[in-house]
C-alpha positions in Angstrom: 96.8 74.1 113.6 93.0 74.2 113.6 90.3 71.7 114.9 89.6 70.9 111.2 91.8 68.0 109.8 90.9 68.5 105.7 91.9 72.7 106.2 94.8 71.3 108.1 95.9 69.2 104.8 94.9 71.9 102.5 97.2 74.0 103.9 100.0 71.5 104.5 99.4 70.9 100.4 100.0 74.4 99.9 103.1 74.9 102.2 105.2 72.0 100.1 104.2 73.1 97.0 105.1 76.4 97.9 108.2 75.5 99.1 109.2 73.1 96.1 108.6 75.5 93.6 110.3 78.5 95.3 106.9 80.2 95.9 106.4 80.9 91.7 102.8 80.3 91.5 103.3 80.0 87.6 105.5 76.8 87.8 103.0 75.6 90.9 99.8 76.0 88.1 101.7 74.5 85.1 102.8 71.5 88.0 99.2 71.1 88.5 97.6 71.0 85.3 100.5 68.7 84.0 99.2 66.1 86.9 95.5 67.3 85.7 96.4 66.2 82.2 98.4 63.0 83.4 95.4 61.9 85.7 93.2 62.0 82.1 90.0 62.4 83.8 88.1 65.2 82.5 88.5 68.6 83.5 86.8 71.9 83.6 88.0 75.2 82.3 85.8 78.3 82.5 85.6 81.0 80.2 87.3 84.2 82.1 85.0 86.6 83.9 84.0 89.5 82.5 86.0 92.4 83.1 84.0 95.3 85.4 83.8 98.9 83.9 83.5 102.0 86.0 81.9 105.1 84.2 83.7 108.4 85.6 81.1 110.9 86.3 82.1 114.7 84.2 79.5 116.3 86.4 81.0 118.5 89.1 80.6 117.8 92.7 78.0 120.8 92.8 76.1 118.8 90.0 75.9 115.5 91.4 75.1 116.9 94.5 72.1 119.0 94.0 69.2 118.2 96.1 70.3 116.4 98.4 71.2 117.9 101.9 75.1 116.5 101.3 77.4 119.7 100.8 80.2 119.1 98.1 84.0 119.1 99.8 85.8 122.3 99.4 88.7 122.1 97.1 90.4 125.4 97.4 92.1 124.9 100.8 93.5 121.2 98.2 95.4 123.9 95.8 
């Protein structure tokens, strides 16, 4: 184990509740929030992120590429 007694514990947590629920991390997070709810204090819940888009460039390589000293991959030797 490490020099650091709360990581220690943490990770001692983790281990028994991984093994008393077989590893399912669904029935280890409904465990955890029914304790939340029976504990009755109050409790945070956060809105979900916001899902990140990627926009696909339809420019070729020889497009994106222009002017700059970068020389765009030969795809023939691919095919």
């Amino acid at each position: 184990m490490s020099d650091n007694s709360i990581l220690d514990e943490i990770h001692k947590t983790r281990a028994k509740l991984s093994d008393q629920f077989g590893g399912d991390i669904d029935a280890i997070g409904r465990h955890l929030r029914e304790r939340q709810a029976l504990r009755g204090g109050p409790t945070v819940t956060r809105p979900p992120k916001p899902v990140r888009t990627f926009v696909v460039s339809k420019r070729s390589d020889e497009e994106r590429l222009a002017g700059t000293s970068v020389k765009p991959p030969d795809r023939s030797a691919a095919q």
